[in-house]
Residue, then its C-alpha position, 0 to 999 in steps of 0.5 A: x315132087x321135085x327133090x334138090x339135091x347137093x353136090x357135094x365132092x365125097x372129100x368134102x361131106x364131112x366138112x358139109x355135115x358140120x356146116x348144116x350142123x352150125x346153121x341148124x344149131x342157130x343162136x344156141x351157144x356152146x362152150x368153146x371148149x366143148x364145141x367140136x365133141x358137141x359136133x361131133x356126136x350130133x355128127x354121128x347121131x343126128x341127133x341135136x338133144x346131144x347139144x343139151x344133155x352132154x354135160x362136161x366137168x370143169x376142163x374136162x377137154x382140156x385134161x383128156x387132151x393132155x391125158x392123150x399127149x402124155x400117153x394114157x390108153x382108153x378102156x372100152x366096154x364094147x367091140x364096136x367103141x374100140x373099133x369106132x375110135x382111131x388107133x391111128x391118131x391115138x398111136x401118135x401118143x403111144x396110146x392103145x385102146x383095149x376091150x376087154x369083153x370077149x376076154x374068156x378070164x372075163x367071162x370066168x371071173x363075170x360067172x364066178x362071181x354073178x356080174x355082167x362081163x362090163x363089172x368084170x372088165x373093169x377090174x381086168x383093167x386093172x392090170x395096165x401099167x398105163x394112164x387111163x381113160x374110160x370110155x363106156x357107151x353100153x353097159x351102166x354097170x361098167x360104170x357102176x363098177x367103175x364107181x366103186x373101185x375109184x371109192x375104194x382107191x383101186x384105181x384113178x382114171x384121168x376121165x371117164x366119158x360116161x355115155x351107156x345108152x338103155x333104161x335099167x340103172x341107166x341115169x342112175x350110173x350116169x349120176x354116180x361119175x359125175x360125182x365121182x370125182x373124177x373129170x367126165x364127159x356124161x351124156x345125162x339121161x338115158x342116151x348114149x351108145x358105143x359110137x357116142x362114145x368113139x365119137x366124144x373120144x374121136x373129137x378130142x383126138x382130132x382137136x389135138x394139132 
């Protein structure tokens, strides 16, 4: 069997991807708005479901990209999010991206008080004297913690993308930030993962000229 292959310029594959993307994606219709995350994750993941079950809040591109302009930091629950997502772009805004998992206080106060690290992490971000942007691709009880600080009023972040991938409390976490209040990027059911997560904020990063 005969295989045909692409010549592609290595400078020019992304822009390729994102043509095969538009073509295998047909007649489905995106929101304008939403479009480029929903590329961009199907970039990352190959995976077109993407295109169905990330679900987005009223404006919620809008209100991350202004949230970026004025400065907010992304709070990550894992190494691998914080390394996906580029520092560069967002440190045109005077933002950071902060992780705060390997932490050993994280770890203490995890143990002490029978939580995961993710649990814990979420109240550590407590401290940052900074708008704030969560960005959860792994652990639901990030979420779930999340969830209950803004309940209790300890914390208003400008937009939680919502993305752990997994099976345990998994939708069920998912389904608390979406009523949360709170502008969201979810992905609904049980996909998800740190380079979901890197990816959706990535997207809105390079949306902003």
């Amino acid at each position: 069997m005969k295989i045909s292959l692409e010549n592609v310029l290595p400078g020019e594959i992304e822009k390729r991807s994102f043509e095969i993307i538009t073509q295998m994606l047909g007649e489905k219709k995106l929101k304008i708005e939403n479009e480029q995350v929903i590329k961009r994750v199907i970039h990352t993941t190959a995976d077109f479901d993407y295109a169905d079950n990330l679900c987005f809040s009223p404006g919620a591109v809008k209100i991350f990209e202004q949230a970026l302009r004025e400065g907010a930091c992304i709070v990550t629950d894992t190494q691998m999010a914080k390394a996906g997502i580029n520092k560069k772009s967002l440190a045109r805004f005077g933002g950071e991206v902060f992780c705060f998992m390997s932490d050993e206080d994280v770890a203490h106060k995890a143990k002490e008080n029978g939580t995961t690290r993710a649990s814990a992490s979420m109240d550590k971000a407590l401290n940052l004297q900074c708008p704030l942007i969560f960005a959860i691709g792994n652990a639901p009880t990030a979420l779930i913690r999340l969830y209950e600080l803004i309940k209790e009023e300890a914390i208003s972040p400008k937009l939680i993308v919502g993305v752990p991938v997994g099976f345990v409390n998994v939708i069920q976490s998912k389904e608390l930030i979406m009523q949360s209040g709170v502008p969201y990027i979810v992905a609904k059911g049980r996909k998800g993962g740190s380079n979901v997560a890197a990816a959706i904020c990535n997207a809105v990063l390079y949306s902003i000229k």
